[in-house]
KEBATOR-934837 format. One record per residue: x, y, z of N, C-alpha, C in turn; residue in one letter. Coordinates in Angstrom, 3 decimals, padded with zeros to 6 digits. Each point is the difference from the previous one (the first is absolute). Layout:
+----------+----------+----------+----------+----------+----------+----------+----------+----------+-----+
:      n_X :      n_Y :      n_Z :     ca_X :     ca_Y :     ca_Z :      c_X :      c_Y :      c_Z : res :
+----------+----------+----------+----------+----------+----------+----------+----------+----------+-----+
:        X :        Y :        Z :        X :        Y :        Z :        X :        Y :        Z :   A :
...
+----------+----------+----------+----------+----------+----------+----------+----------+----------+-----+
***
This chain:
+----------+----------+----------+----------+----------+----------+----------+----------+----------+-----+
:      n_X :      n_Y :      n_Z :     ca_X :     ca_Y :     ca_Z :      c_X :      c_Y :      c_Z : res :
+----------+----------+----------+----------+----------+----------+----------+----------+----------+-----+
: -001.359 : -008.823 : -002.107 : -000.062 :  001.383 : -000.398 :  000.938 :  000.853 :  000.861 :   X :
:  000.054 : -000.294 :  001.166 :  000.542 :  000.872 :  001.009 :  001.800 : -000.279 : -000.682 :   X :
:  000.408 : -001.341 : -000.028 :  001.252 :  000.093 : -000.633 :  000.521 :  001.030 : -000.848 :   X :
: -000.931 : -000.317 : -001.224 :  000.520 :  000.886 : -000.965 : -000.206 :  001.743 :  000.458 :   X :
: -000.994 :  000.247 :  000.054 :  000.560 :  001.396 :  000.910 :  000.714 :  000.234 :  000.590 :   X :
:  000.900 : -000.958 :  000.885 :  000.905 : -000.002 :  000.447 :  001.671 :  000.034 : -000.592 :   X :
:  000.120 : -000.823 : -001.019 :  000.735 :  000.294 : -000.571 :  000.257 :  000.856 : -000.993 :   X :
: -001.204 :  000.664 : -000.486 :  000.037 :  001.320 : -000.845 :  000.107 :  000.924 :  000.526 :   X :
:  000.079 :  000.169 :  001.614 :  000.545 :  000.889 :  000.837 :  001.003 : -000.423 :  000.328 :   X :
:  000.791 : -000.572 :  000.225 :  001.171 : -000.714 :  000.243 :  000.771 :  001.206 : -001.501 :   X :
: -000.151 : -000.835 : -001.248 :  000.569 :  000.305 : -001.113 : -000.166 :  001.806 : -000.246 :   X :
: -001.227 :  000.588 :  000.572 :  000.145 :  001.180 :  000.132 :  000.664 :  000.771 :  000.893 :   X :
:  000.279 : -000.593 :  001.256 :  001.138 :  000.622 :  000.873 :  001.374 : -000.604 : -000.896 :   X :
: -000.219 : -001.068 : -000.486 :  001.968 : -000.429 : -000.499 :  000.130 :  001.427 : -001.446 :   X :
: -000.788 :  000.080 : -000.768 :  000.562 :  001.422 : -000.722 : -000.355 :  000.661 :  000.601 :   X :
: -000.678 :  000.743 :  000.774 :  000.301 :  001.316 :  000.546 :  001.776 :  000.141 :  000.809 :   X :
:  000.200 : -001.235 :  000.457 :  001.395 :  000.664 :  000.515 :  000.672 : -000.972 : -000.997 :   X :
:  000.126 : -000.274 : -000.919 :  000.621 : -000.392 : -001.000 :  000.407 :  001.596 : -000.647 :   X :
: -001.295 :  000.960 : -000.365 : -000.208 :  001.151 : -000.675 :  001.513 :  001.187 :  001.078 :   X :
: -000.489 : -000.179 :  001.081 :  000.917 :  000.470 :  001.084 :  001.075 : -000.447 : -000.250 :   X :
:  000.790 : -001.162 : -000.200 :  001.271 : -000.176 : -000.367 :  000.528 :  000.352 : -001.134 :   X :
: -000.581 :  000.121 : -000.822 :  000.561 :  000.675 : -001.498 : -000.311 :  001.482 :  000.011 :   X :
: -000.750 :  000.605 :  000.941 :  000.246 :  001.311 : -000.216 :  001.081 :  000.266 :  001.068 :   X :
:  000.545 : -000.564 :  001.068 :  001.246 :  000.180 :  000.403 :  001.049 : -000.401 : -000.924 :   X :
:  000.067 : -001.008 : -000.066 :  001.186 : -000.067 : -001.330 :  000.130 :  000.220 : -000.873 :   X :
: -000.917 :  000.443 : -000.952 : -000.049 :  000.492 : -001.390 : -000.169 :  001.225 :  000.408 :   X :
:  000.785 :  000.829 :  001.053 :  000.471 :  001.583 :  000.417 :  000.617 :  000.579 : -001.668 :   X :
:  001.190 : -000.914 : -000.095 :  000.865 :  000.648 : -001.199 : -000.448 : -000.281 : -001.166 :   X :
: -000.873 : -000.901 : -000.214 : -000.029 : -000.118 : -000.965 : -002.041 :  000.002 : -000.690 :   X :
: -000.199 :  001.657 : -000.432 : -001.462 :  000.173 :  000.307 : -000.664 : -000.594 : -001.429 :   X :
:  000.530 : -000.648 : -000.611 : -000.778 : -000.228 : -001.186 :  000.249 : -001.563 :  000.049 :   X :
:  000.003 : -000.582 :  001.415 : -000.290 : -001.516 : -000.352 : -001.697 : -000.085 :  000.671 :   X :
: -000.327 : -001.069 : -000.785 : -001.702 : -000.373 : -000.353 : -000.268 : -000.570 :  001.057 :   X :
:  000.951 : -000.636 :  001.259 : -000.838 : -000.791 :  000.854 : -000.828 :  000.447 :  000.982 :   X :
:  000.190 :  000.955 :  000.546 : -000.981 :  000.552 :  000.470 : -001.448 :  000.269 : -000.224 :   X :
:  000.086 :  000.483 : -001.645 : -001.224 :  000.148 :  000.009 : -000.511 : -001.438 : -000.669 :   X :
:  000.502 : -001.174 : -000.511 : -000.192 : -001.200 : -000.039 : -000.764 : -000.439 :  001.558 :   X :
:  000.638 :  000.126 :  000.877 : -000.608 : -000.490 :  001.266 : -001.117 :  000.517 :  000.733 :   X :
: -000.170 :  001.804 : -000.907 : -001.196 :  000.235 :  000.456 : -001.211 : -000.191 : -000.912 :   X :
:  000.184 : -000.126 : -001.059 : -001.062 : -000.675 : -001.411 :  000.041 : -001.297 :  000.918 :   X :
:  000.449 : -001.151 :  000.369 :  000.098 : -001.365 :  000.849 : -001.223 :  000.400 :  001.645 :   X :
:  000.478 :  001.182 :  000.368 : -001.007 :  000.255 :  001.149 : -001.660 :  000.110 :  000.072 :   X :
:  000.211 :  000.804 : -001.371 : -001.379 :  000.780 : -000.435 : -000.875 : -001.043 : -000.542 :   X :
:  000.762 : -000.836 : -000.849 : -000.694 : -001.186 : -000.824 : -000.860 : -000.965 :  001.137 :   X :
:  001.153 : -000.310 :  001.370 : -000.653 : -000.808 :  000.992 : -000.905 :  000.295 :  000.775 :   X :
:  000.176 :  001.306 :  000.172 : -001.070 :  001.152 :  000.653 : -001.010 : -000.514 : -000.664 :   X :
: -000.143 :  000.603 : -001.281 : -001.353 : -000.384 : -000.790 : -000.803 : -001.499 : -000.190 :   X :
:  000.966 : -000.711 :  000.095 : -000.597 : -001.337 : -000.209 : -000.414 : -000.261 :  001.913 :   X :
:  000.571 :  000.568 :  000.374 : -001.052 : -000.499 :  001.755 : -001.080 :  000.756 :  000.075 :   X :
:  000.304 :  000.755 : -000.544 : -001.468 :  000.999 :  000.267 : -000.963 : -000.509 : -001.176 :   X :
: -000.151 : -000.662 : -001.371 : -000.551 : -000.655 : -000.079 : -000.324 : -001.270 : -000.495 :   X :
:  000.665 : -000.746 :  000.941 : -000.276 : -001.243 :  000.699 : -000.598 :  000.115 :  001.276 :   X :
:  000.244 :  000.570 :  001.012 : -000.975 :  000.773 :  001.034 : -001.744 :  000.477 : -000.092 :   X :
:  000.084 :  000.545 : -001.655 : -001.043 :  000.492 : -000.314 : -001.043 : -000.741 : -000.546 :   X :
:  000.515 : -001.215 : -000.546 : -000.347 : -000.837 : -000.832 : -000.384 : -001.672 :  000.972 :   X :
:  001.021 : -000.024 :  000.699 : -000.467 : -000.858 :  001.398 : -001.172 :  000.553 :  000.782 :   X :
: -000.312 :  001.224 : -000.042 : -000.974 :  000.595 :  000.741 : -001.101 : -000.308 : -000.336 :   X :
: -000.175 :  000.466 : -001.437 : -001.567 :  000.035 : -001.181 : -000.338 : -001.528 : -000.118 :   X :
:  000.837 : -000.954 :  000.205 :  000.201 : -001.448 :  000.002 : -000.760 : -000.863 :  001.242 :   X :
:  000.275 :  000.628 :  000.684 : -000.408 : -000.165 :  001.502 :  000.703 : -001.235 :  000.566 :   X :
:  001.659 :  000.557 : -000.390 :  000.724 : -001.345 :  000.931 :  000.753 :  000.899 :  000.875 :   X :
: -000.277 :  001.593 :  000.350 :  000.345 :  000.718 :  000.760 : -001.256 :  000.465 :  000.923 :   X :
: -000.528 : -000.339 :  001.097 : -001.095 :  000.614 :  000.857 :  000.301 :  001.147 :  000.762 :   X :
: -000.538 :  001.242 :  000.029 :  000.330 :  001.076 :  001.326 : -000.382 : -000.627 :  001.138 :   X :
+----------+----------+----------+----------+----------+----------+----------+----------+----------+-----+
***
């Protein structure tokens, strides 16, 4: 379990500055999609840890 949280934070820090590089370079050019491609990619992973988190919890393969 601990893995995969791990790498869905992993993959959530790689687009967030993925998101950061295309809004530096896509300066000139404001109507390309990757940006907000990479932040629909952030939000999606966001959501799926939070519940898988939530769902590992109610499961009880997560203990406080």
């Amino acid at each position: 379990m601990k893995i995969v949280v791990f790498i869905l934070l992993g993959a959530i820090v790689i687009a967030l500055f993925s998101g950061l590089f295309f809004l530096a370079k896509d300066k000139d050019h404001p109507n390309s999609p990757r940006l907000l491609t990479a932040l629909k990619v952030r939000v999606a992973l966001s959501i799926t840890l939070v519940v898988l988190l939530v769902v590992s919890y109610k499961m009880g393969w997560i203990v406080p």
